[in-house]
N, C-alpha and C positions, 0 to 999 in steps of 0.2 A: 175174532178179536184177540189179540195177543199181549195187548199193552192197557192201562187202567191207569187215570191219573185222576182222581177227585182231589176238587179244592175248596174251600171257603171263600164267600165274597157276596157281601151283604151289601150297602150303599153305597160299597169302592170300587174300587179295580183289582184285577186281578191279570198277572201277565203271565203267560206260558208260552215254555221256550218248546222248539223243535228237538234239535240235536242233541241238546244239554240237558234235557230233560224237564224239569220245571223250574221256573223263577217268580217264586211268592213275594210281591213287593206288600209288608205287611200284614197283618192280620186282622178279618173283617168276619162276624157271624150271618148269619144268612143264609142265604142260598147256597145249592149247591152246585158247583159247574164241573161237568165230568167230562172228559177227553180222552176218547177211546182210538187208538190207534188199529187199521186193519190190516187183513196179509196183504195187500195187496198198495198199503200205503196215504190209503185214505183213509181220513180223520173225522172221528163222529163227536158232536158239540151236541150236550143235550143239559136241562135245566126242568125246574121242576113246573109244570102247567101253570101251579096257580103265580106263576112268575110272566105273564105272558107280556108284559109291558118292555121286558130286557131286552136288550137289542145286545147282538155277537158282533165284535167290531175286529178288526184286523187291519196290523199293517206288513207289510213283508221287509222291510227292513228299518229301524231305529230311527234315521233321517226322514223316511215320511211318516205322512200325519197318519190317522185314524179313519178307517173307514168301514161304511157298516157292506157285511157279506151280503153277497147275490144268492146265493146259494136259496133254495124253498125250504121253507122251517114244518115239518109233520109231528105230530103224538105220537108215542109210541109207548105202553107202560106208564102212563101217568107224566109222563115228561114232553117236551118240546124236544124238537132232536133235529140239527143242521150237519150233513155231508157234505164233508170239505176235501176235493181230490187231490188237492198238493198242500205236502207238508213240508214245506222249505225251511233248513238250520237256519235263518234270519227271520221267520216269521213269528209275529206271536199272536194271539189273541185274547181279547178282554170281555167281557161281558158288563155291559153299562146300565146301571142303573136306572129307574123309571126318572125323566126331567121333575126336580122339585120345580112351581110356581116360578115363574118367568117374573112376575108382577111382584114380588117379594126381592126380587133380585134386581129388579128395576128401581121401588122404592128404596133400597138402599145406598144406590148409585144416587138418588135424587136427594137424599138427608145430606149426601156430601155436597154437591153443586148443583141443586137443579135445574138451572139456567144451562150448564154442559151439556144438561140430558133433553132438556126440551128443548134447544136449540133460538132461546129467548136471550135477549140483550141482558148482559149483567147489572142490576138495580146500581144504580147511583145514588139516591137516597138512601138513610139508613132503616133498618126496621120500623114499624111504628111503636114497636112494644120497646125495642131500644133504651129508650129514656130512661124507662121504670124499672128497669135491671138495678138489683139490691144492691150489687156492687158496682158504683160509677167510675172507679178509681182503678182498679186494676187493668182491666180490659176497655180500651182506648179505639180496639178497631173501628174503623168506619165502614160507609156504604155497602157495596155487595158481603163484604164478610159476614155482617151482620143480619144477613140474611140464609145465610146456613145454618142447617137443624144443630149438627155439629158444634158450632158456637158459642151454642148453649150447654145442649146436652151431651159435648165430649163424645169423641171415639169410643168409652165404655160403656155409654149410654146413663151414666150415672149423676151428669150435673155436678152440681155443687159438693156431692156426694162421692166424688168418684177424683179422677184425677183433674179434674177444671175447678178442684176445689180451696186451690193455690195457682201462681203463678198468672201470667200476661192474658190468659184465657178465662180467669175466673171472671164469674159474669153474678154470682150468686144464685142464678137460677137451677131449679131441682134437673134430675133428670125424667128420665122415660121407663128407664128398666123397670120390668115388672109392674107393669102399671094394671090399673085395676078396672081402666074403663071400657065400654063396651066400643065395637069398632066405630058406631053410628056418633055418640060420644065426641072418639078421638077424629071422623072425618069432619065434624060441625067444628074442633077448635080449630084444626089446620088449617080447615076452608075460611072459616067466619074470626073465631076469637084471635087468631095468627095472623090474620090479613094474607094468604097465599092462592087465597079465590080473585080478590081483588089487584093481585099484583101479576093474575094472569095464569096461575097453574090451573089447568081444566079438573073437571069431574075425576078423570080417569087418571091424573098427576096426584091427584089427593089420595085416590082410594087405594093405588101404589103405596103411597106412603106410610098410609092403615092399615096395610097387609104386612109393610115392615117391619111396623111397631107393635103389630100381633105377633109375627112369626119370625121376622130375622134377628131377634138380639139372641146376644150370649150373654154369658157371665163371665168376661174377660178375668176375672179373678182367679179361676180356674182350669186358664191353658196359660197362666203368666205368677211365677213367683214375686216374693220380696223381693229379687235381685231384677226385677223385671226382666226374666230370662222364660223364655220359653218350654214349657215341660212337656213337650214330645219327644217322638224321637227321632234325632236327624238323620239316622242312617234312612229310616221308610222317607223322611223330607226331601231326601236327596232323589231320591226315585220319581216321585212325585216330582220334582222340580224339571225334572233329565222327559220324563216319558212324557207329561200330562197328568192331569187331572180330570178323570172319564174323558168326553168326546173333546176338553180345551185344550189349546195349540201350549207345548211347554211352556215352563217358564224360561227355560233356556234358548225357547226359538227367541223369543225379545232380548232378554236380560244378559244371554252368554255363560259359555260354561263359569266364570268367577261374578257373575253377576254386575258386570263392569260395563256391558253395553248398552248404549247408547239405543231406546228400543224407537221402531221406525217410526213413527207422528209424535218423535218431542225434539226441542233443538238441541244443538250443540252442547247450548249452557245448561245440558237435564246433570243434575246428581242425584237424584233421591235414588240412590242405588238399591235395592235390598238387601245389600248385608248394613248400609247404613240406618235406612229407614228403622228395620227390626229391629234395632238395638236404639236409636233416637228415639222413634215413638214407634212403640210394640202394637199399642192401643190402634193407632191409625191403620199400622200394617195389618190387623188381622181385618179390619174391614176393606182393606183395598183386597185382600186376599178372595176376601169371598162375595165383594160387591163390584169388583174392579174401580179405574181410574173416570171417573166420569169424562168424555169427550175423547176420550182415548181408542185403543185397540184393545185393550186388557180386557177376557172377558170377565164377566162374574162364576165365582165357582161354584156360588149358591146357586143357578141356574141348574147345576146338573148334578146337585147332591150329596157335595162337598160336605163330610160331618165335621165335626169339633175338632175329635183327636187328628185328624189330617190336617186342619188350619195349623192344630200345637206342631203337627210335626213337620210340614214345610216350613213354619215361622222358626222353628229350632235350627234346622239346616241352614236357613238364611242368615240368621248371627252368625256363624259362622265365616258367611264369605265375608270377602273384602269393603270397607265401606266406602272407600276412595280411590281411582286410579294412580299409579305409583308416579 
């Protein structure tokens, strides 16, 4: 072996280049990924055992997607160790993190729309709880609206509390964040005290949503200042935006290098662009971020382990672009 490149990368990505040597998008603690070059040209990918869930992924040039090696993975020294015979200047490779809960990334696609995600008729009638919202006067929506979790309890999860605590959406009602009740608890009010058993969500639509409310909130208060501006950072967002995010298709494959297109299952009339969206409402973008569009193609990036500081830093880079075609 002639060549030694160890990197850090914990529940991110990590990209290394051939020719150029290495391309750290970011900085992640964790694991370590080592990339050993030989005399003879061939590349050794090795990781530490007690990591045995990682998958080495590869693409050979920037334009395609992600794909996981053939290659057979052996022990060697405490480590996992993958021989890779060509090492091409366009190729890179990543090491992907264990999949977070499918089901958590599911229920938060269903707090936005869940009628998108179950593929059920949108309620025509309004909520039954509707009526008795504290505030009658502000929030006027009707039928299906009122039937999203979001309606109530805001993109930040905070209600009344939070930023649905003024304006066209305040409802009066609390939110969810940090809640204190047990999962069995929050699946009986969803199901029973919310009316979303009887309005047709199953067993398994519920406990999604209970998994959400366990384990998908953030504390948007803390990837978003006073200026509701994002505080990551957009150079690592732009990477993230351009490559992927682990095994997901860029953002750029839909959205375009300025974030302008038009992405393939919305019509003509789509603008919710991302450099608009992030800077309109930050709050919604960081959950389409990492729950995606429910009925759409976008996937969730909570799916594959997407942390915080990479929501703040892709959501940083996205203010940035353009909010409207010229």
């Amino acid at each position: 072996m002639r060549k030694f490149i160890e990197a850090n990368v914990g529940r991110g990505l990590i990209l290394l280049g051939s020719g150029v040597g290495m391309m750290t998008l970011g900085a992640w603690a964790g694991t370590l990924l080592r990339i050993q070059k030989g005399d003879e040209g061939e590349i050794v990918l090795s990781w530490p055992v007690t990591e045995e869930e990682y998958v080495v992924e590869s693409s050979r040039t920037l334009a395609n997607g992600w794909r996981k090696r053939g290659e057979p993975v052996v022990e060697d020294n405490g480590r996992r160790q993958m021989t890779v015979d060509a090492f091409e200047v366009a190729e890179f490779f990543r090491l992907r993190a264990p999949e977070v809960s499918s089901r958590v990334a599911r229920g938060g696609a269903l707090y936005d729309k869940w009628w998108a995600v179950t593929g059920d008729p949108a309620p025509e009638s309004d909520h039954p709880l509707w009526t008795s919202r504290p505030d009658q006067a502000s929030n006027t929506r009707t039928g299906a609206d009122t039937w999203r979790c979001k309606e109530c309890h805001g993109w930040d999860y905070k209600g009344v509390d939070g930023v649905y605590g003024a304006g066209s959406h305040r409802t009066g009602i609390g939110g969810i964040f940090a809640t204190t009740r047990t999962p069995q608890q929050i699946f009986d009010l969803v199901k029973t005290g919310h009316g979303y058993g009887a309005a047709g969500l199953s067993d398994e639509d519920i406990q999604d949503l209970t998994e959400f409310v366990l384990q998908g909130q953030i504390d948007t208060g803390k990837i978003l200042d006073q200026d509701r501006r994002f505080t990551g950072d957009p150079g690592r967002g732009e990477a993230l935006y351009s490559f992927g995010i682990r095994s997901n298709t860029s953002c750029l494959h839909c959205h375009g290098e300025e974030g302008l297109s038009i992405p393939p299952d919305s019509s003509e009339e789509f603008e919710e662009f991302p450099g608009l969206l992030s800077n309109e409402n930050p709050w919604e973008f960081q959950h389409k971020v990492r729950f995606g569009h429910p009925g759409s193609e976008m996937p969730a990036a909570f799916a594959v382990g997407i942390t915080v500081q990479e929501v703040a830093d892709v959501a940083a880079y996205c203010q940035l672009l353009p909010a409207t075609r010229p």
